[in-house]
C-alpha positions as CSV (number, residue, x, y, z in Angstrom):
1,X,15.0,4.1,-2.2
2,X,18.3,3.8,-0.7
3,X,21.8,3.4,-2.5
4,X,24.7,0.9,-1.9
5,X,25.9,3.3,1.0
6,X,22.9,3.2,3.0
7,X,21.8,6.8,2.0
8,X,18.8,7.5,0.5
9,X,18.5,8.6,-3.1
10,X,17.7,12.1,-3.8
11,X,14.0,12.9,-4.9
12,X,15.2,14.5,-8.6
13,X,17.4,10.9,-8.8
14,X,14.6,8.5,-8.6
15,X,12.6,11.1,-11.3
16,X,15.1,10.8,-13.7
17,X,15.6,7.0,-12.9
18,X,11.9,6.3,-13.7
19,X,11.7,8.8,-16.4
20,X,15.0,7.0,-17.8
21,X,12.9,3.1,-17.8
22,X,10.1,4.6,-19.2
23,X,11.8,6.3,-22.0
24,X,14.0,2.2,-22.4
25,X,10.0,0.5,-22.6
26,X,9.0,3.0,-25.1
27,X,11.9,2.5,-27.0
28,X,11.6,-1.1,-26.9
29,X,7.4,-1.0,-27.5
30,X,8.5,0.9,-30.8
31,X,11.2,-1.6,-31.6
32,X,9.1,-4.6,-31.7
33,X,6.0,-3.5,-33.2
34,X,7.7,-1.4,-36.1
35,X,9.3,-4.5,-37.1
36,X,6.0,-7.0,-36.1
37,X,4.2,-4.7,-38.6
38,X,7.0,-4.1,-41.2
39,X,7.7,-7.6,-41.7
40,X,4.1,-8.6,-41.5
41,X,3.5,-5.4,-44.6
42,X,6.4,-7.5,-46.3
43,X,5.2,-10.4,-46.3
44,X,1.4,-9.8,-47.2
45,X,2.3,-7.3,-50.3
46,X,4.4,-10.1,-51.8
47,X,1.8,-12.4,-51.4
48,X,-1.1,-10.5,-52.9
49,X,1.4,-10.1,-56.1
50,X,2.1,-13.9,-56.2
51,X,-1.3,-14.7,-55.6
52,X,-2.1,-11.4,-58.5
53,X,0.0,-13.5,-60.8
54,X,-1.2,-17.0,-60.3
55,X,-5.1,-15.7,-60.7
56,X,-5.3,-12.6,-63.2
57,X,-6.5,-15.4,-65.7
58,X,-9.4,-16.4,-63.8
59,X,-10.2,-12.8,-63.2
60,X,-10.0,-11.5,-66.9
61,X,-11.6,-14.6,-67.9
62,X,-14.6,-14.5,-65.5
63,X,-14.9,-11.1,-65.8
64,X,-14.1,-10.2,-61.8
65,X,-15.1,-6.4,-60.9
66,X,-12.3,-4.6,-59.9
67,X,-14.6,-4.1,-56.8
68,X,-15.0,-7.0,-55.9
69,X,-11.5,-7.7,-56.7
70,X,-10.0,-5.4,-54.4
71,X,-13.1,-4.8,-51.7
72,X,-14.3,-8.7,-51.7
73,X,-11.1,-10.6,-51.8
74,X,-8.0,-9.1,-51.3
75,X,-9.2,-6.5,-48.2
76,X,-10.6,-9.9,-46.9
77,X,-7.1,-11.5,-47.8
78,X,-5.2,-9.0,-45.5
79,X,-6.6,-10.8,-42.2
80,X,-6.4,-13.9,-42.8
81,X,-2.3,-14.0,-43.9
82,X,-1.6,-11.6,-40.7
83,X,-2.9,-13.5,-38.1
84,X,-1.7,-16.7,-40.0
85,X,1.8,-15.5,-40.1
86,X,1.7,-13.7,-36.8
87,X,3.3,-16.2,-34.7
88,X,6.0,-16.7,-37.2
89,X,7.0,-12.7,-37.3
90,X,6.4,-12.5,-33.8
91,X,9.5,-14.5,-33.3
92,X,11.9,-13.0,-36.1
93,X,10.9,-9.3,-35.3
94,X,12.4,-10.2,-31.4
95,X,15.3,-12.0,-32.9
96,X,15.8,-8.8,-35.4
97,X,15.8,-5.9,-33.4
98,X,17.3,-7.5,-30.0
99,X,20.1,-9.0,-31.2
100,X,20.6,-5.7,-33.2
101,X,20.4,-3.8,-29.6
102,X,23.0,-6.4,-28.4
103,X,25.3,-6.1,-31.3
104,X,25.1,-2.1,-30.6
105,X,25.8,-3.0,-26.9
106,X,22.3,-1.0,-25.7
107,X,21.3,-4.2,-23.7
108,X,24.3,-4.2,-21.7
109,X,24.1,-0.2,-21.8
110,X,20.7,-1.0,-20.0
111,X,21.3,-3.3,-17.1
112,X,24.2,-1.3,-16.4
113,X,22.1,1.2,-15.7
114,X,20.7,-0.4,-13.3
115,X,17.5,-1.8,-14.8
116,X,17.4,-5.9,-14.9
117,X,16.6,-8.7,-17.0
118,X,13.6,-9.2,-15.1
119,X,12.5,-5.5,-15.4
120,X,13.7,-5.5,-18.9
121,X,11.3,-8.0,-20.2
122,X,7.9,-5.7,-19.1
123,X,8.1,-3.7,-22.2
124,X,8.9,-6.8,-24.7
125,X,5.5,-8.6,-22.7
126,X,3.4,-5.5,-23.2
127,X,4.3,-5.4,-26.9
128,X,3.0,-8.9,-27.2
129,X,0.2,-8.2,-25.1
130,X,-0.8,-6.2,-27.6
131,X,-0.1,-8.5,-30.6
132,X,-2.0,-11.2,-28.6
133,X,-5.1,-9.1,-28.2
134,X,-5.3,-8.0,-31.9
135,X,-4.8,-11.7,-32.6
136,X,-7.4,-12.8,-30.5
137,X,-10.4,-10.4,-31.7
138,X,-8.7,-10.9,-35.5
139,X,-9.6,-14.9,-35.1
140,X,-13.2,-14.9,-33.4
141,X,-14.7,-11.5,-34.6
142,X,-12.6,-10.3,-38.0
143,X,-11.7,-13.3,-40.1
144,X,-14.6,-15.5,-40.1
145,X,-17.0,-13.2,-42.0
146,X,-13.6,-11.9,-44.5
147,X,-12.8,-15.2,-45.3
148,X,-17.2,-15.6,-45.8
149,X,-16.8,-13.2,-48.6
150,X,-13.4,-14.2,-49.8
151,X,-14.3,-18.1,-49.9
152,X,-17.4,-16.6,-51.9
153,X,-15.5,-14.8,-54.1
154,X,-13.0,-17.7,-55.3
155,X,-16.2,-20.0,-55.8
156,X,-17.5,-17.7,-57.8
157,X,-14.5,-16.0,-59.9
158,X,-12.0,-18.4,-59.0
159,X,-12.6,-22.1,-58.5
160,X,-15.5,-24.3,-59.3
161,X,-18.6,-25.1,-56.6
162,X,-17.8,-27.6,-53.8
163,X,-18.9,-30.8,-54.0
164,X,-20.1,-33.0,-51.7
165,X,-18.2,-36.4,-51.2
166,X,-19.7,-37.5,-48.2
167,X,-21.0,-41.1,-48.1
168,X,-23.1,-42.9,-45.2
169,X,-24.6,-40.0,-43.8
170,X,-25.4,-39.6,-39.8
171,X,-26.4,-37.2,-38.0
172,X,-28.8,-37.3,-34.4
173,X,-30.6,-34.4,-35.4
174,X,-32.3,-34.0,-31.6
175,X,-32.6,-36.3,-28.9
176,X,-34.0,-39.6,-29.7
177,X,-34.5,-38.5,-33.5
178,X,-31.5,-40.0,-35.6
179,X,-31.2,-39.7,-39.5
180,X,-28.8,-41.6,-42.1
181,X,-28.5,-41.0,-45.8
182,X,-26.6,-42.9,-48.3
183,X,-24.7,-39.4,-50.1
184,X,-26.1,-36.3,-50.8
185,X,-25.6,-34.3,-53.7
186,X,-25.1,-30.6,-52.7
187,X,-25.9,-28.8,-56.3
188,X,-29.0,-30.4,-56.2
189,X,-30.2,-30.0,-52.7
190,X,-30.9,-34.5,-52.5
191,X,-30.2,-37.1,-50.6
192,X,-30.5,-40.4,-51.3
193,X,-31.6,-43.8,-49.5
194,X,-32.5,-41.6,-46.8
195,X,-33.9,-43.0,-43.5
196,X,-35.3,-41.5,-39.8
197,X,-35.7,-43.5,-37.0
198,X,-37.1,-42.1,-33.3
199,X,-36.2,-43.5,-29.9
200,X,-37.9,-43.1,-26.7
201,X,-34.6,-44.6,-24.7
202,X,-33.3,-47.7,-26.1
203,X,-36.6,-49.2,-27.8
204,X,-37.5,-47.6,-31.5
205,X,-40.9,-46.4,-31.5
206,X,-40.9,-45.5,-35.7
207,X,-38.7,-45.6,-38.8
208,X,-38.8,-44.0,-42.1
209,X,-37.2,-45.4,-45.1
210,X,-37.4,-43.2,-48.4
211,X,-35.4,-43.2,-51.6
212,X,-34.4,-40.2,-51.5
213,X,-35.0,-36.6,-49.8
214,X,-34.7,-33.3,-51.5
215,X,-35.0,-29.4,-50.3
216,X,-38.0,-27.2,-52.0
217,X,-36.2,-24.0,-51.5
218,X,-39.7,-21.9,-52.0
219,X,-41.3,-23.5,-49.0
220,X,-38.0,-23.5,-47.7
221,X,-39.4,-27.5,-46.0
222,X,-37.8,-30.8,-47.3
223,X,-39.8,-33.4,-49.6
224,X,-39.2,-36.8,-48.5
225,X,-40.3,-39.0,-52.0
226,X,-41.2,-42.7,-52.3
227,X,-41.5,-43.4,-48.6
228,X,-42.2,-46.4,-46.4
229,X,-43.0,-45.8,-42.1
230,X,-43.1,-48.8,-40.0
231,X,-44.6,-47.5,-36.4
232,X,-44.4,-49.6,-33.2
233,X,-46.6,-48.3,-30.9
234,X,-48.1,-50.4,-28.0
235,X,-46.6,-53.5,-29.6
236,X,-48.7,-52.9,-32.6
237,X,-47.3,-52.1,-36.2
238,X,-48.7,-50.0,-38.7
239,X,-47.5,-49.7,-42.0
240,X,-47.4,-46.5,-44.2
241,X,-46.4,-46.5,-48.0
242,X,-46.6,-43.0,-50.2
243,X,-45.2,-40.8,-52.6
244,X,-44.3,-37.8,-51.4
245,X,-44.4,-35.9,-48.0
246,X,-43.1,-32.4,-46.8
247,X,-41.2,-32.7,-43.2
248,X,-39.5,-30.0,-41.0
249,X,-36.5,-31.4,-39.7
250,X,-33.9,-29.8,-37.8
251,X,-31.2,-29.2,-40.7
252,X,-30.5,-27.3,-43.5
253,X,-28.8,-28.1,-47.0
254,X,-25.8,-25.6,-45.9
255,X,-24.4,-28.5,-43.7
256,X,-24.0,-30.7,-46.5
257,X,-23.1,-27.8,-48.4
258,X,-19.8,-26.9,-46.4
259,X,-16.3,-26.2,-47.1
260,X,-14.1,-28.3,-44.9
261,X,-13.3,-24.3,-43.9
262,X,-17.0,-23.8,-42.9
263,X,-15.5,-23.2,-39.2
264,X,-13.3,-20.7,-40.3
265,X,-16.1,-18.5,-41.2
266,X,-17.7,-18.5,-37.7
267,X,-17.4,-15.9,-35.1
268,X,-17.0,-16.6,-31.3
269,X,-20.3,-17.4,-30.4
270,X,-21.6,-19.2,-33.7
271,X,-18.3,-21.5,-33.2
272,X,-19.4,-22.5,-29.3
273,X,-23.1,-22.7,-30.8
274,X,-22.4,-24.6,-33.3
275,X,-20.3,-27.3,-31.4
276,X,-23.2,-27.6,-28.9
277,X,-25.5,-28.1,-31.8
278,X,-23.1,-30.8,-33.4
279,X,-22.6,-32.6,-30.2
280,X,-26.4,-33.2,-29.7
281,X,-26.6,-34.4,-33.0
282,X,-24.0,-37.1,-32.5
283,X,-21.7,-35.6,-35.7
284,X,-18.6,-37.3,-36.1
285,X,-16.2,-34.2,-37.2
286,X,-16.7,-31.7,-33.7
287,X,-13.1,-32.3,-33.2
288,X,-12.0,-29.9,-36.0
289,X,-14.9,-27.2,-34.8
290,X,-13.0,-27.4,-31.3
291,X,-9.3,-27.3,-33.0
292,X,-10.5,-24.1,-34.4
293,X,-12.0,-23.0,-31.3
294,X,-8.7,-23.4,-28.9
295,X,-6.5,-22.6,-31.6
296,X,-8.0,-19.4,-31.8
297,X,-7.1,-18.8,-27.7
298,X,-3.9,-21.0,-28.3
299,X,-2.2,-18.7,-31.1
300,X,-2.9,-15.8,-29.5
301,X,-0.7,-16.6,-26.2
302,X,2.2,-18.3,-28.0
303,X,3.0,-14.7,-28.9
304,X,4.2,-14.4,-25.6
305,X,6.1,-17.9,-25.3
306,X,7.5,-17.0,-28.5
307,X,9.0,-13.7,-27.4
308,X,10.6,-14.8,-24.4
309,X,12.4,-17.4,-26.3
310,X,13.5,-15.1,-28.8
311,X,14.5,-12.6,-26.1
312,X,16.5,-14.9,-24.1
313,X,18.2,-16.5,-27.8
314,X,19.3,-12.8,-29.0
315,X,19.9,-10.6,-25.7
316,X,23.2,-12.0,-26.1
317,X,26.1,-11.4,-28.4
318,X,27.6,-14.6,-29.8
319,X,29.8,-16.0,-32.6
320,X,28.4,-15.4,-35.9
321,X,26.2,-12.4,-35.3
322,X,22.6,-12.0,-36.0
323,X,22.8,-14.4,-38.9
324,X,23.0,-17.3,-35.6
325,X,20.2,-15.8,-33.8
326,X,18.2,-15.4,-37.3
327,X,18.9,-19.3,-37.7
328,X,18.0,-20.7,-34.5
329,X,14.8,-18.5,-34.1
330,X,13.5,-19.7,-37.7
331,X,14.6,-23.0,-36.0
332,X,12.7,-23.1,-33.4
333,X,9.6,-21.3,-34.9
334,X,9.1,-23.5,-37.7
335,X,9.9,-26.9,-35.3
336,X,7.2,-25.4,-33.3
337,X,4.7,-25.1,-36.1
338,X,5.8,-28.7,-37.2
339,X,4.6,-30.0,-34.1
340,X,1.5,-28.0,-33.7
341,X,0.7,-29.8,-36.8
342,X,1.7,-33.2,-36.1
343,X,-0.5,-33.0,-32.5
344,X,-3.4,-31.7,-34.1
345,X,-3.0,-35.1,-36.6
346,X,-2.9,-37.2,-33.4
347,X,-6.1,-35.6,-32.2
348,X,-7.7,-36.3,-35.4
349,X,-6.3,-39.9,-36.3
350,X,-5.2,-41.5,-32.8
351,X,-8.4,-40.2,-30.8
352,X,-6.1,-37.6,-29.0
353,X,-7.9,-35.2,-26.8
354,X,-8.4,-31.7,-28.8
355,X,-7.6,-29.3,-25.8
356,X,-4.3,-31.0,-25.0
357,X,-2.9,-31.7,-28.5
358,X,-4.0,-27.9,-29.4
359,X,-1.8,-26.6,-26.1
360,X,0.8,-29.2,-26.0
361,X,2.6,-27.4,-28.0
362,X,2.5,-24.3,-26.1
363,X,3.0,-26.1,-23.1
364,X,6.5,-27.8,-23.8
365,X,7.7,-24.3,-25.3
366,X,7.2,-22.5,-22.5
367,X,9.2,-24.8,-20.5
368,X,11.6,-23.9,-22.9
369,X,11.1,-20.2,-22.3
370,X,11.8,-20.9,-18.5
371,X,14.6,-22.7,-19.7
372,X,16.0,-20.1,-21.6
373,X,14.6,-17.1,-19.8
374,X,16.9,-18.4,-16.6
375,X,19.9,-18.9,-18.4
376,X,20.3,-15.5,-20.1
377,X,19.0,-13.6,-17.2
378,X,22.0,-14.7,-14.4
């Protein structure tokens, strides 16, 4: 490595030069997640005591183990509110402790030391690196079964059984095989003026009208009661008429059954397996199966978007002190989660494409990163 006079640097120089950085990214590393956890310890113990207080009724009432209390819900509870309110403490644990650093002048003790902006950013990336990957396997492999059991646990101890208010059933429950019902009524396991027609192309080769369908949940089949089959076969029509039939048809009462969370409590691979399986059936609601699927990749990187904004907002001492850099990161965090929200509507109401209103967001922030990121580094 040579210096400013053409000479190069001594051997024992360029030691203590690297040993110097590495000592600055472990500094920084400790900074950011110290506070990334401490907040996020904040933040989660006073919301188990709110949410203590708003349901010890139910549990005295209902007679909740403490078991299942502490095992089934709240350990499931822990989670779910970190990864929900990572993004958010992401962003104030950079503003915190940075513009703390600057305030103390150890940024500017930094660069002058010859390390740059640039250089300076590697341990703050790494930190979220690591945020972004306990994120990531949080969302597809840790919260879908603890929010299983803690769904379970407020249905039973909690709040009443869902209900199903679904009307005008449809689902295409293979190719060519299509089934309607008129509602179904999810305590019961029935479904009333329930019908099955079957394709070959465009030309309908049979059709089954019934007044209503139910699940016998020993023979684990459903009972089609009080039916009527019209078959067109070789231009001929024969007519059927009976009282009860069992059938094995390609669903189960649990998809009627759902919580409009049921994605939530699906892994990785059940979430991709499950979309397929909708989309073959011609269901209406995939687009909320795929919000969850690329929000659970989109979240996950905004941890990075969000730190270099943060960075580049508090490496800098201004007027007003960290109580400005406090202000515009909550800001800019919660105008970022207000438009995650309103895309998402567009994708559901306007027939907006999933993918792009789930990353739109992230995309026009990290323009804003660049932005920023080029401003406070000259």
């Amino acid at each position: 490595m040579e210096r400013a006079d053409g000479k190069t640097a001594p051997k024992q120089t360029l030691k203590m030069r690297k040993k110097f950085i590495q000592r600055i990214d472990r500094y920084i590393i400790k900074k950011y997640l110290g506070t990334y956890f401490l907040a996020i310890a904040l933040i989660i113990s006073i919301s188990i005591i709110f949410d203590v207080s708003e349901n010890i009724d139910d549990f005295i009432s209902k007679k909740a183990p403490l078991k299942a209390i502490v095992v089934d819900y709240y350990l499931n509870f822990i989670p779910y509110f970190t990864n929900l309110f990572s993004a958010l403490f992401t962003f104030i644990a950079v503003i915190y402790f940075t513009s703390k650093m600057a305030y103390n002048s150890e940024i500017i003790a930094i660069q002058s030391s010859g390390v740059s902006y640039k250089r300076m950013m590697r341990p703050y990336l790494v930190a979220s690196g690591v945020i972004a990957v306990l994120s990531w396997l949080l969302g597809n492999f840790v919260i879908p079964p603890a929010t299983q059991s803690r769904v379970n646990f407020r249905n039973t101890y909690i709040k009443n059984e869902y209900i199903n208010q679904d009307k005008n059933i449809h689902r295409q429950l293979e190719p060519g095989l299509f089934i309607y019902m008129k509602s179904y009524n999810n305590r019961s396991d029935v479904g009333y003026k329930f019908t099955i027609e079957k394709f070959e192309g465009t030309q309908l080769k049979s059709k089954l009208i019934a007044d209503y369908i139910k699940w016998d949940r020993e023979k684990k089949k459903w009972v089609i009661h009080d039916y009527f089959i019209r078959d067109l076969t070789s231009g001929v029509e024969k007519i059927t008429k009976g009282a009860v039939i069992d059938t094995t048809l390609r669903m189960l009462p649990a998809e009627f059954g759902q919580q409009t969370s049921k994605e939530e409590t699906m892994d990785y691979w059940q979430l991709n397996k499950y979309i397929k399986d909708l989309k073959l059936r011609g269901v209406d609601n995939v687009s909320s199966y795929q919000k969850e699927k690329y929000q659970r990749t989109s979240g996950p990187i905004s941890t990075f978007i969000l730190t270099i904004i943060g960075v580049s907002l508090a490496s800098r001492k201004t007027r007003g002190g960290i109580g400005i850099h406090l202000g515009l990161g909550l800001l800019l965090s919660f105008s970022y989660i207000m438009f995650m929200q309103v895309s998402t509507i567009f994708a559901f109401k306007a027939g907006f494409n999933v993918l792009l209103a789930v990353w739109l967001p992230n995309i026009i922030y990290a323009g804003i990163a660049l932005v920023l990121y080029n401003r406070a580094s000259k």
